[in-house]
N, C-alpha and C positions, 0 to 999 in steps of 0.2 A: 421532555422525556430524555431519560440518560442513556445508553448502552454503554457497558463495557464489553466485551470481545475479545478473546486470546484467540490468533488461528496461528498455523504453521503449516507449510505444505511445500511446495516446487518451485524452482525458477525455471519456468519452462521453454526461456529465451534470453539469449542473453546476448547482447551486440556491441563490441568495441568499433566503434567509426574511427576511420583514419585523423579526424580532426580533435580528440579525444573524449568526445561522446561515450557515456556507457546507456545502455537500456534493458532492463532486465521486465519482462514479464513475467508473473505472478499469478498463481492458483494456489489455495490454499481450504481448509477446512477447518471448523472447531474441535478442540476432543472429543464433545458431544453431538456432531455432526448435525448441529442445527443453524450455523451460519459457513456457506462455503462464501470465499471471496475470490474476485478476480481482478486483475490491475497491471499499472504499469507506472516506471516510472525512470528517470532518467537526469544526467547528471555528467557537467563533462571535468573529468577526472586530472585533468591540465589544468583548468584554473581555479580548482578549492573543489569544495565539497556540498556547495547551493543545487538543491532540487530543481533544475528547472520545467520540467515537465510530465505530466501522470495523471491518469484518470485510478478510478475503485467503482467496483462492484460490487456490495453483499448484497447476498440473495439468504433470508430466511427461510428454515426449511418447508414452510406453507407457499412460497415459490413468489410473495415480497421483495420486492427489491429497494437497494438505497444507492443512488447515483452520484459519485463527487469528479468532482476536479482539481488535482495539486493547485497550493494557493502559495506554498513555502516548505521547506521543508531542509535538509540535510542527509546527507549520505557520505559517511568519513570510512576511510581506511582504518580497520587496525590491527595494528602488529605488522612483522614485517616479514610475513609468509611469503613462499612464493605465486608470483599471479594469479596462478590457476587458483591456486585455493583461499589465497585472502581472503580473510572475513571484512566485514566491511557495519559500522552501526547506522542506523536511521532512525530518524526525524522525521515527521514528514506529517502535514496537514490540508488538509481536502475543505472546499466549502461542496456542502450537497446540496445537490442543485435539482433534487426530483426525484421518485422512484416509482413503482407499479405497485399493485394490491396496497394495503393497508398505509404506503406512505406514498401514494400518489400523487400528494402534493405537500412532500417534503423539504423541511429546507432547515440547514444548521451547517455543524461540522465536524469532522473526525481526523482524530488525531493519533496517529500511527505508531508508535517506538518500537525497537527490536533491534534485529539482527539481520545478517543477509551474506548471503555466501553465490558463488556462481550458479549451484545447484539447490539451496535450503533457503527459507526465510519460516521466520518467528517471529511474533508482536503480538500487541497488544493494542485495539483502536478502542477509544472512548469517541461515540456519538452523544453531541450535543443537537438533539431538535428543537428547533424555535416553534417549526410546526406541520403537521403529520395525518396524512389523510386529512 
């Protein structure tokens, strides 16, 4: 089974570490408000642009859930705004490792692209399920 998924929504956390760690958590919704998502994900900005850490939530709106964990991913700067507002692109891929209701015993992968700002993110995940409930 496929999903594809456009959300966009908040970065409702956002944390520069003294060591150059970023971590931005994530809440979002579909235009059609049938898949909200929730996550995180993290990347330290001193040495390149490699995802190293981050879980994902989506919750369908019959209250299903899909559960991942960053497996790989990217998070690059671009343009050369100031800090605060730098946009920044992402990559970023999840193996799902389980969810509640209907994908109970879920298991595949989802694959993230967009955009991401200190306050805004946008994408786009394609779910790949191997296999679901």
């Amino acid at each position: 089974m496929d999903l594809v998924i456009d959300i966009s929504g908040d970065v409702v956390e956002w944390q520069d570490l003294l060591n150059g760690t970023c971590i931005a958590t994530l809440e979002g919704a579909s235009p059609d408000g049938q898949w909200t998502l929730s996550g995180s994900v993290s990347w330290n900005s001193r040495s390149g642009s490699q995802a190293v850490e981050g879980d994902i939530t989506l919750t369908q709106g019959d209250g299903a859930e899909l559960f991942g964990t960053l497996t790989d991913g990217e998070v690059a700067e671009v343009g050369e705004q100031d800090a605060i507002d730098a946009g920044y692109a992402m990559r970023l891929q999840y193996e799902i490792d389980g969810g509640s209701g209907e994908f109970a015993s879920a298991t595949g992968t989802a694959a993230g692209q967009g955009s991401l700002s200190r306050e805004r993110f946008q994408g786009r995940w394609i779910i790949s399920l191997t296999r679901s409930g």
